[in-house]
Each structure stands twice: as structure tokens, then as C-alpha cells.
C-alpha positions as CSV (number, residue, x, y, z in Angstrom):
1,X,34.8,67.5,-19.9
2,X,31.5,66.7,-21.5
3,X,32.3,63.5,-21.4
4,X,33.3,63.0,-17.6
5,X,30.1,64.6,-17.3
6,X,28.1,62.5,-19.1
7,X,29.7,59.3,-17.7
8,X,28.8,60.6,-14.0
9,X,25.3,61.3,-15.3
10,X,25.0,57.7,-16.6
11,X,26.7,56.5,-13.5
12,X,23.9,58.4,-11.6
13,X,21.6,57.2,-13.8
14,X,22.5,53.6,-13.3
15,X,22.5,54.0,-9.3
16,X,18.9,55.5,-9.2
17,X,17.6,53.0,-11.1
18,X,19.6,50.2,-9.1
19,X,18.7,51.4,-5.7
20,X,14.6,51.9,-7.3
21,X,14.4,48.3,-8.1
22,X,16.0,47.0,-5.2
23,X,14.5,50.1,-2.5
24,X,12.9,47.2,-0.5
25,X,16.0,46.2,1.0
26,X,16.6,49.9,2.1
27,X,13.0,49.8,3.6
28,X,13.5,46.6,5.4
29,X,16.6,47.2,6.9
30,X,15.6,50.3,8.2
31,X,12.3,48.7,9.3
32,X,14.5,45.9,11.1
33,X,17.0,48.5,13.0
34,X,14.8,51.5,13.9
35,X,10.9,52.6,14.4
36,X,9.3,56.3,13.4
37,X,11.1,59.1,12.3
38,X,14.2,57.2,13.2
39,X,13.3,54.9,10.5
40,X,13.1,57.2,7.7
41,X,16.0,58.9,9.0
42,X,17.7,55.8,8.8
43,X,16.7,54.5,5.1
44,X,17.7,58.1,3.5
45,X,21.1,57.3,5.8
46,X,21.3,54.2,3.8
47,X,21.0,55.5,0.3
48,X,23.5,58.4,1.5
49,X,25.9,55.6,2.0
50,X,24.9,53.8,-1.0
51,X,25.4,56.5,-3.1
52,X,29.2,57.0,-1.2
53,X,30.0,53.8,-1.8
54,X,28.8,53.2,-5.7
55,X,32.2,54.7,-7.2
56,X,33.6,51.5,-5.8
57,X,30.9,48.8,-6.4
58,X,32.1,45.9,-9.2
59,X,29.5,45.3,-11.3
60,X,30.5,41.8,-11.8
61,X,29.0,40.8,-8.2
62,X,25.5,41.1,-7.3
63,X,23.9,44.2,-6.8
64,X,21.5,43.4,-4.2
65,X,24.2,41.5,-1.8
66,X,26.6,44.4,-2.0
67,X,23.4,46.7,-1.4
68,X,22.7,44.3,1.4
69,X,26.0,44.1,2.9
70,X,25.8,48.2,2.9
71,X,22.6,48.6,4.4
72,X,22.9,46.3,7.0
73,X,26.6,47.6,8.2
74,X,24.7,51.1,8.1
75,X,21.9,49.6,10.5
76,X,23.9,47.3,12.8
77,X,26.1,50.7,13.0
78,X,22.4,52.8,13.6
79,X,21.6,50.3,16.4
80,X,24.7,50.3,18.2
81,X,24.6,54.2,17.9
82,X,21.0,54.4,19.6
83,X,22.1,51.1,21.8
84,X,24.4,54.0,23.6
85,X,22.2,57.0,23.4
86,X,19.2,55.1,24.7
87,X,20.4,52.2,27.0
88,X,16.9,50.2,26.3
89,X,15.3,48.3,23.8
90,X,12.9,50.0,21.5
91,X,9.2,49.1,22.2
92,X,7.3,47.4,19.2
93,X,4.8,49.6,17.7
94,X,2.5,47.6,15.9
95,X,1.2,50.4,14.1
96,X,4.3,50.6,12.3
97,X,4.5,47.2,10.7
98,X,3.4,46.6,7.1
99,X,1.0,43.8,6.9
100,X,0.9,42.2,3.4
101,X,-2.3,42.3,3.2
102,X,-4.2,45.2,4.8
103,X,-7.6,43.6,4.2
104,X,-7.3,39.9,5.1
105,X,-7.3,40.1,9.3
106,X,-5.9,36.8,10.6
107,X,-5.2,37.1,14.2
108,X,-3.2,33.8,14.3
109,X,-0.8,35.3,11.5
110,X,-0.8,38.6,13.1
111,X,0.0,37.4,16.5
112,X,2.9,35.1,15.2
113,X,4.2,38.0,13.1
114,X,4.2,39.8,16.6
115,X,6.1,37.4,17.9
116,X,8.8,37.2,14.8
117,X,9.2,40.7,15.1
118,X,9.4,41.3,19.5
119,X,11.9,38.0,19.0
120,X,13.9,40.0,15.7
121,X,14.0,43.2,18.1
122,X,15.6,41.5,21.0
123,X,17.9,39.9,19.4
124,X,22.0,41.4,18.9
125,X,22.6,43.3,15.6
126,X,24.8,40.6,13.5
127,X,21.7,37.7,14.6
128,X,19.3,40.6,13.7
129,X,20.9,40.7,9.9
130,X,21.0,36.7,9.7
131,X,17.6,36.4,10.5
132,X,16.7,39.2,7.9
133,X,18.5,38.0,5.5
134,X,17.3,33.8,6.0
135,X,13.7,35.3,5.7
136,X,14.3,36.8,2.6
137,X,15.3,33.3,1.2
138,X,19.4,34.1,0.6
139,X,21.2,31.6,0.5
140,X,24.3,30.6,2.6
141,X,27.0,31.8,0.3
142,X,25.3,35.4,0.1
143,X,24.5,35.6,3.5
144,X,28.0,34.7,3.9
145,X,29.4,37.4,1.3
146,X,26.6,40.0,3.1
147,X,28.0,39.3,6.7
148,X,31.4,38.6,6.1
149,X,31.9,35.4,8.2
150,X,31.7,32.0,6.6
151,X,29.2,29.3,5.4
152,X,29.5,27.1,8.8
153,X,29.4,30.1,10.8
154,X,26.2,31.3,8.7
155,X,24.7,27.2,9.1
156,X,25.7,27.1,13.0
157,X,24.0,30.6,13.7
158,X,20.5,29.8,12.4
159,X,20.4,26.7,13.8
160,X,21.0,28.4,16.9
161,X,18.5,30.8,16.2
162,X,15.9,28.7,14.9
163,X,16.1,26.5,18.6
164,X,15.6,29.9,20.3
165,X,13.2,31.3,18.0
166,X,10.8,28.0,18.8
167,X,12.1,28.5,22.8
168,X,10.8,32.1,22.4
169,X,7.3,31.0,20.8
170,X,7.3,28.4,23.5
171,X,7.5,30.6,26.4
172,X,4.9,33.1,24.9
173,X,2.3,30.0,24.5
174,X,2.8,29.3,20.9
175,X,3.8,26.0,20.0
């Protein structure tokens, strides 16, 4: 008995410190699906399923893409939830969005990074995790693995979405 406990302890143990180090991707998920309260609500959602899930992760693959894959489904699931309940898109509060730097005020960053983030909100849940997941610099295979659809599907969709990420910045003046 001591011993079952002490494995689920470690077990326990090893999941904190796994979803510590890798908490951005909770907090950028939830940033990319929801806004306010719903936001928190979401990321603590996240870990809840994290947490479910982790009696059935192999440790063999990677941690962050199975955390990934996870959040995501979790989010996508959050959106399509709130898609129902609200029947509108979400206005972008700009208040809400972490800047890198609080300090350094560049309006031409900040007014692209407006424009990333009202074209990321518009867009449908899956392209919504693509895009998340190119800016983090993944690669093909894991955005792949994260998604579940395959490399030329993963290649096809951002070219798609690069064309009508630079139609969008057209539109809106940018070049």
C-alpha cells in the first residue's frame, strides 16, 4: 500500500513539475481560445484535463506535443462550446494581451500584433491551432502529431493561411 502510494506521489510529483515547466502552453492556448475570466477558467480546465489524461501519457513521446495536442483539443472544444452559447465572435481586448516587453512602446509592432491577433480570432478552431502552433516554431511532424492530420495537410494549410494572413494585412492597409 505504501508503495502504491508513493508511486502516485512521484507520479504527481512528476506531472506538477511537467505541466510547471511547460505552463506556457496552458497560458497560450487559453489566451488563443478565450478572453477574461473565461480565460482562466479555461487554463485551470486545461490542467484538469491534463492531470485526467497523465495515467495514460508514454513517456517515450514528447511531453510538450502530447501537452499540446491536450490543450488545444480542450480549447478548440471551449470555442465551439461558447461558439453555441454566444453566436458571435469575441471582441479583442487589447488590454488583455501580453506584450513582451511592457516598456519598449512600438506602435508599428503593436498595431501588427493587433492585427495577428483580430486575424487569429477570426479564424476556425483547427486554423486557429495551426497558426499557434507555426508561431511557436514546431515543426511539420509535431504539428502533425498535435493535430492529428498529416504533413501535406499541415504544409497546404499554412500556405493557405499565410496568403490570407497577407490578404487580411492588405485590406487593413498594412502591406
Amino acid at each position: 500500500m505504501d508503495s502504491i502510494a508513493s508511486t502516485h506521489a512521484t507520479d504527481a510529483d512528476a506531472f506538477a513539475a511537467l505541466l510547471d515547466r511547460h505552463r506556457g502552453i496552458v497560458f497560450k492556448v487559453a489566451g488563443t481560445y478565450a478572453r477574461g475570466a473565461d480565460r482562466d477558467d479555461l487554463a485551470q480546465e486545461i490542467a484538469a484535463q491534463l492531470w485526467r489524461a497523465w495515467p495514460r501519457y508514454d513517456a517515450s513521446r514528447s511531453f510538450s506535443t502530447w501537452m499540446y495536442r491536450i490543450a488545444l483539443n480542450v480549447g478548440i472544444s471551449f470555442l465551439r462550446g461558447e461558439g453555441q452559447r454566444r453566436r458571435h465572435a469575441v471582441p479583442l481586448d487589447d488590454a488583455l494581451h501580453d506584450v513582451a516587453d511592457d516598456n519598449a512602446h512600438d506602435p508599428v509592432r503593436d498595431d501588427g500584433l493587433r492585427l495577428l491577433h483580430g486575424f487569429i480570432a477570426a479564424l476556425a478552431p483547427l486554423d486557429r491551432a495551426l497558426l499557434l502552433l507555426y508561431l511557436e516554431e514546431r515543426g511539420t511532424r509535431e504539428m502533425a502529431d498535435v493535430l492529428g492530420i498529416s504533413d501535406s495537410n499541415v504544409t497546404t494549410r499554412l500556405s493557405r493561411l499565410r496568403q490570407r494572413l497577407r490578404e487580411h494585412a492588405a485590406n487593413q492597409g498594412h502591406h
